[in-house]
C-alpha positions in Angstrom: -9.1 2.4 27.6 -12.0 3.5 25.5 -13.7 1.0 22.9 -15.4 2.8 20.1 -18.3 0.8 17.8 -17.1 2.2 14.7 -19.5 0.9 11.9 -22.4 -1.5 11.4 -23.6 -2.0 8.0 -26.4 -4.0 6.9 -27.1 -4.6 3.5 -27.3 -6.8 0.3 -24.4 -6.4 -2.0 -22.4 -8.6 -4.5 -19.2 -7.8 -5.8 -16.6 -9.3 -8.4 -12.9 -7.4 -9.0 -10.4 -7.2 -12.0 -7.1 -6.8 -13.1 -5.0 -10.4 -11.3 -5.4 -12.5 -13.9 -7.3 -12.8 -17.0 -10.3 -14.8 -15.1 -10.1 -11.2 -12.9 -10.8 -8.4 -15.8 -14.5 -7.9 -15.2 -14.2 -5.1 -12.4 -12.5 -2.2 -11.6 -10.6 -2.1 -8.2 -9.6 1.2 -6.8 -6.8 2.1 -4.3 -8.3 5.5 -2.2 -5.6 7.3 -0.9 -5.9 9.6 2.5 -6.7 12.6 0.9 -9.9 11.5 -1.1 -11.0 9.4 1.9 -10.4 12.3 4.2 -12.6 14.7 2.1 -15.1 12.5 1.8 -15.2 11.9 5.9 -15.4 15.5 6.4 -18.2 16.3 4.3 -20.0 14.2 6.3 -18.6 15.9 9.5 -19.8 18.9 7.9 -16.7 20.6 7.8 -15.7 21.7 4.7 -16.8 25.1 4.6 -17.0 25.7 1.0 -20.8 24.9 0.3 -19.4 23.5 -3.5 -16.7 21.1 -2.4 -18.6 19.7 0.4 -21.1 19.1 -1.8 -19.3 17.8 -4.4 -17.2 14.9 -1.9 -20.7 13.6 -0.6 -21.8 13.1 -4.0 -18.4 11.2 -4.7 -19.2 9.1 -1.8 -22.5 7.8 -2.6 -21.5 7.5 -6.0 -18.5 5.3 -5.4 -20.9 3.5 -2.6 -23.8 3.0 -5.8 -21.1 1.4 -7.2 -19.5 -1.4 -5.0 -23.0 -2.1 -3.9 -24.0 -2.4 -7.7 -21.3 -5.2 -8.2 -19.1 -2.5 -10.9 -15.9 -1.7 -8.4 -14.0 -2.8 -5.4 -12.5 -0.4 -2.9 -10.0 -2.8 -0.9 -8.6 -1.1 2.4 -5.2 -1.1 2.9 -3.4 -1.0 6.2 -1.8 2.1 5.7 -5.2 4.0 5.2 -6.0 3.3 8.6 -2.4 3.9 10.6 -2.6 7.5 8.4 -6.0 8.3 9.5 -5.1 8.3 13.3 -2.6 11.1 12.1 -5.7 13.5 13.0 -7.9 12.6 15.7 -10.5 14.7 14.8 -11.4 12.6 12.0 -10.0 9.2 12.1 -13.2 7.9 13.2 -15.0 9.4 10.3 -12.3 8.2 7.8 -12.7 4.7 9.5 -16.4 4.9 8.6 -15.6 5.7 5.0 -12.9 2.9 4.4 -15.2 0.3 6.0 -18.6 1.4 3.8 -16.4 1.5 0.5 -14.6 -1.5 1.4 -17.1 -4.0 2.6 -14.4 -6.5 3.9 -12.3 -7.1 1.0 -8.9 -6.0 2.1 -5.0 -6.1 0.9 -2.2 -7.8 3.2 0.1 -5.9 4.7 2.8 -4.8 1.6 5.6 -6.8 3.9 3.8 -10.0 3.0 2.7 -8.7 -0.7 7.1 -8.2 -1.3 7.7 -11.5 0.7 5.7 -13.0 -1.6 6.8 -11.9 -4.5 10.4 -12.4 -3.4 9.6 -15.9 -3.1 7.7 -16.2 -6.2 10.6 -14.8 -8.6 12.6 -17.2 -6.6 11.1 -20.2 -7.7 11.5 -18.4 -11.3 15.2 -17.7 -10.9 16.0 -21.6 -10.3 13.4 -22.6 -13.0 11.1 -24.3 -10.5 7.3 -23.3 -10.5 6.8 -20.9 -8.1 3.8 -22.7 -5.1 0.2 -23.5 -6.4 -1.3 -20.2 -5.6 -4.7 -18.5 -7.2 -3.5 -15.0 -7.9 -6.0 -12.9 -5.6 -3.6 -14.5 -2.7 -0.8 -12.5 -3.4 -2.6 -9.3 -2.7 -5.5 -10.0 -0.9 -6.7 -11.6 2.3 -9.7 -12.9 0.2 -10.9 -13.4 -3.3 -12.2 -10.3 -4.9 -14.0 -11.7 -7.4 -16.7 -13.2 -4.5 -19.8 -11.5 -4.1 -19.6 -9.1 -0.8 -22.6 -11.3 0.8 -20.1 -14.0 0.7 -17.7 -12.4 2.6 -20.0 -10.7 5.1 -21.5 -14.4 5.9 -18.1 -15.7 7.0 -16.1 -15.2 10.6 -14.0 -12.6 9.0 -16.7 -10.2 7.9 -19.4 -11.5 10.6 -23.1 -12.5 9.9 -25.2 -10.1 7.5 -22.8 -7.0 8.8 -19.4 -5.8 9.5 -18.2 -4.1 13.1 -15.2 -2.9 13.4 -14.1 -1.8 17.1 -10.9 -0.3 18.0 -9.3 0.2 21.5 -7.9 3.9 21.9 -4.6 3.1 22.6 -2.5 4.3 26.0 -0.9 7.7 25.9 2.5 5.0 25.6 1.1 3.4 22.8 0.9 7.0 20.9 4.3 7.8 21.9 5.6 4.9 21.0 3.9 5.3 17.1 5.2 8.9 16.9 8.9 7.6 17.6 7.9 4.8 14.7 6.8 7.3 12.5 9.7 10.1 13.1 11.9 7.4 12.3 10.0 6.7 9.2 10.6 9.8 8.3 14.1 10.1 8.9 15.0 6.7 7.0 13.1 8.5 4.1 15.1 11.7 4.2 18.6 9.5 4.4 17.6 7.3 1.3 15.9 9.8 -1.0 19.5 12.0 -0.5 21.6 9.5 -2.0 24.3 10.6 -4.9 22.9 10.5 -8.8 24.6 9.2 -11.3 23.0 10.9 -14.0 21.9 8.1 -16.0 18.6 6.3 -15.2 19.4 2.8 -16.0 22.1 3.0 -13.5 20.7 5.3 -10.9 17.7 3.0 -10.9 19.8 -0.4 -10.5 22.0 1.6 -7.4 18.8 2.0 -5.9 17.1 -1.5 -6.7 20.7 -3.0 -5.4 20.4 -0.9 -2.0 16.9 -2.2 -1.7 18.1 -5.5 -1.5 20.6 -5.2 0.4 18.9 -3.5 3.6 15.9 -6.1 2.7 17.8 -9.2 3.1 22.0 -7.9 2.2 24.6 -7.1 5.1 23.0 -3.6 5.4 20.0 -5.1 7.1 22.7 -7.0 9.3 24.7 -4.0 10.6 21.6 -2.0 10.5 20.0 -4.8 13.5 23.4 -4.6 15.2 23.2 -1.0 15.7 19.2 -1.1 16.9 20.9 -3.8 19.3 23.8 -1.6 20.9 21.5 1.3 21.0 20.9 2.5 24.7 17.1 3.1 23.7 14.9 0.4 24.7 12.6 1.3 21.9 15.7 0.6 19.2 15.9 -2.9 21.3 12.3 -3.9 20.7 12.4 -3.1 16.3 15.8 -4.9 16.5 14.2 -8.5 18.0 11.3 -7.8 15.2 13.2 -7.1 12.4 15.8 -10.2 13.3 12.9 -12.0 13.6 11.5 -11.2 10.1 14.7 -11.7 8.2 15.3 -15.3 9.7 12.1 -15.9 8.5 12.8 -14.2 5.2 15.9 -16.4 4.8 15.0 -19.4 6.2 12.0 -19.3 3.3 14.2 -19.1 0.8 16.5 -21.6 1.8 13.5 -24.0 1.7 13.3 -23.0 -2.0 16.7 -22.8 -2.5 18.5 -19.8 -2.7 21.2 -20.6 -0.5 25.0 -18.9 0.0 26.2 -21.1 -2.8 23.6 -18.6 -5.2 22.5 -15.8 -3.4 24.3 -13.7 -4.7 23.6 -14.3 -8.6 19.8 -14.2 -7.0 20.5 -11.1 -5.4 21.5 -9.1 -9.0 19.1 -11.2 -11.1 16.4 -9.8 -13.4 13.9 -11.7 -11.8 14.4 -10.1 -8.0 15.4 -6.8 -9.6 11.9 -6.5 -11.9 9.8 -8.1 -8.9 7.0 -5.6 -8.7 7.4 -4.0 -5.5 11.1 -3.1 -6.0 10.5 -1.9 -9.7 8.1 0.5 -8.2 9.8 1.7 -5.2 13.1 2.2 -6.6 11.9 3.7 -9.7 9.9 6.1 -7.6 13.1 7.1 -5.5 15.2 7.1 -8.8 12.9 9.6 -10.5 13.1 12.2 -6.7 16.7 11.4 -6.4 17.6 12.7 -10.3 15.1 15.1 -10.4 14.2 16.9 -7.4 17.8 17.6 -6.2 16.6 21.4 -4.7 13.0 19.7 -3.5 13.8 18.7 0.6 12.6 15.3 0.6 9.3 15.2 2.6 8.3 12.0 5.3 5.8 11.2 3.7 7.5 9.6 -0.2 9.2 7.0 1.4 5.7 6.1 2.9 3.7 7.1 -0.6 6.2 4.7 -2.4 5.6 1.7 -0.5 1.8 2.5 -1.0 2.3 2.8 -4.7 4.4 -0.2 -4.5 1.8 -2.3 -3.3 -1.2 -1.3 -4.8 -0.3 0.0 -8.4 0.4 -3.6 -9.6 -2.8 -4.9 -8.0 -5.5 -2.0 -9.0 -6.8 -0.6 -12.3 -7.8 2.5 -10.8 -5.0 4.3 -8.0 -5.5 7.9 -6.4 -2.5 9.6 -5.2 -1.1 13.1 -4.3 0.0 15.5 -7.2 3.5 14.8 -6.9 3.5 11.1 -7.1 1.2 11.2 -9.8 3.6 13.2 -11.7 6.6 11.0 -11.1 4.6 7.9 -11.9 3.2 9.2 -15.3 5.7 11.2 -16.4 8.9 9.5 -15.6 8.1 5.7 -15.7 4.9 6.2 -17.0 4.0 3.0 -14.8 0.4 4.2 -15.5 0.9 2.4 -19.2 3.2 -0.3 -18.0 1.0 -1.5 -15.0 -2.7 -0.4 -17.0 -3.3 1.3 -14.2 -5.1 4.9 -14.3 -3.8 7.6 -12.0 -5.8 10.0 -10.2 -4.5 13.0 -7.7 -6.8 15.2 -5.9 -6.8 17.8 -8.1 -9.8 19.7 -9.4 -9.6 18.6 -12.7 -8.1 14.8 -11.5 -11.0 14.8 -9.3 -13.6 15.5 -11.5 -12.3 13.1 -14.3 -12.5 10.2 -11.8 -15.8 10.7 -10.6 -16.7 10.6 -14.2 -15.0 7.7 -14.6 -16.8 6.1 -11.7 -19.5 7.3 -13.4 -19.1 5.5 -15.8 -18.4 2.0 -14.8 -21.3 -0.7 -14.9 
């Protein structure tokens, strides 16, 4: 097994976020999808051929890194940045360089915890209770955003005066094994964005929000584990003892809050679950493919782009996304008003709108 030093970075850098809660409007956080942050790592690997976009993805970079280090935005990372930039091997440790100089430690929780939690915060809502004492960075991030950088690079998490961040090539099993993960994905993706329309949005939308639930805490999720369970493939096994694992946590939380049999169901179609970020924006986003793009074969990749979007629309100002999901988001929804959230893809013109933007920000 090969260990990799993949960044050291020493400097002196505040930083202070936006966007949570009214205390948090003073900075701009931005959500970097793959496709910027792989541009960006292979100008620096010199291999962009054309002389102008090279040029003009380095200048990007140390104009985004001008800016975190001048206290005017935050670029969190976000698991899924990193699982996608082992997708090519060529670059991943590039892109790895790139997320941890942007990010500077401040990172999102996984997007299981950021739904869990706001499952269990519109819980508290649905029985009238006030939902735990929480500040409102914690249900998106693993620290505040609104602390300087130097304070987060002077505790364990960050390390003292610098940030290294080592990874462990993984086992020719190990790769496998996340391929099978990944076709899987994939496959799930294909199933759910195929589903019959009805035609009219309201109801599409709560058919989808409905499913959600269901295979998220329902009976779906049930016969779905009992399959992985009688499945001869020790792989379908393994995700069948996790994911039993993670609903009897899931229901044994909100039994302590109580949403018991007696009420689950009326939880289950409430306003308050239905409307809970994450689900709004997921479902919405599948709504919107599923009514619109019947002749469009659904790609892998929108059932992993909405759970991205999910998470991080709700918790950024600024997002950058591909061309497609850009257009479902502003055009259909238009979640770019109702989350005041600006929307980027990687077009020419996108792209040089948002370095402007960047730009811009003080």
């Amino acid at each position: 097994m090969k260990t990799q030093i993949v960044h050291v970075l020493h400097s002196k850098v505040f930083f202070k976020s936006a966007k949570i809660t009214s205390d948090m409007n003073k900075h701009t956080v931005i959500y970097l999808d793959t496709n910027y942050l792989s541009n960006m790592a292979k100008a620096q690997l010199g291999s962009i051929t054309d002389q102008v976009e090279c040029k003009f993805w380095l200048s990007l970079l140390e104009e985004l890194k001008d800016k975190v280090l001048s206290d005017a935005i935050a670029c969190p990372e976000f698991p899924f940045q990193r699982d996608e930039a082992e997708f090519d091997k060529r670059i991943e440790y590039a892109v790895w360089q790139v997320i941890c100089e942007l990010s500077l430690g401040l990172e999102f929780l996984p997007w299981e915890t950021i739904l869990e939690l706001e499952v269990e915060d519109v819980a508290f809502k649905f029985l009238g209770k006030n939902p735990p004492r929480r500040r409102s960075w914690q249900s998106a991030f693993k620290s505040n955003p609104q602390d300087s950088v130097e304070s987060r690079m002077t505790c364990n998490a960050f390390g003292i005066k610098h940030r290294i961040e080592v990874f462990i090539s993984p086992p020719k099993e190990a790769v496998d094994h996340d391929r099978q993960l990944k076709r899987r994905w994939e496959d799930t993706a294909r199933s759910l964005l195929k589903q019959p329309t009805f035609g009219d949005w309201h109801k599409e939308l709560l058919v989808q929000k409905s499913a959600f639930i269901d295979r998220l805490l329902g009976p779906s999720v049930f016969n779905m584990i009992a399959k992985q369970e009688a499945s001869d493939n020790l792989l379908d096994k393994l995700v069948a003892v996790r994911n039993m694992s993670k609903l009897k946590e899931r229901l044994t939380r909100l039994g302590e809050i109580g949403i018991t049999v007696h009420n689950m169901t009326d939880f289950f179609n409430s306003g308050e679950l239905l409307n809970a970020p994450f689900i709004d924006v997921f479902c919405s986003i599948n709504t919107v493919i599923v009514q619109n793009y019947t002749n469009r074969e659904p790609k892998g990749g929108d059932l992993r782009d909405a759970a991205i979007l999910a998470t991080v629309l709700p918790y950024c100002d600024v997002v950058t996304t591909d061309r497609f999901m850009k257009y479902i988001l502003v055009n259909h929804p238009s979640f770019d008003n109702k989350y005041k959230c600006k929307i980027f893809s990687a077009s020419k013109a996108d792209r040089l709108a948002f370095k402007e933007l960047v730009r811009e920000l003080k």
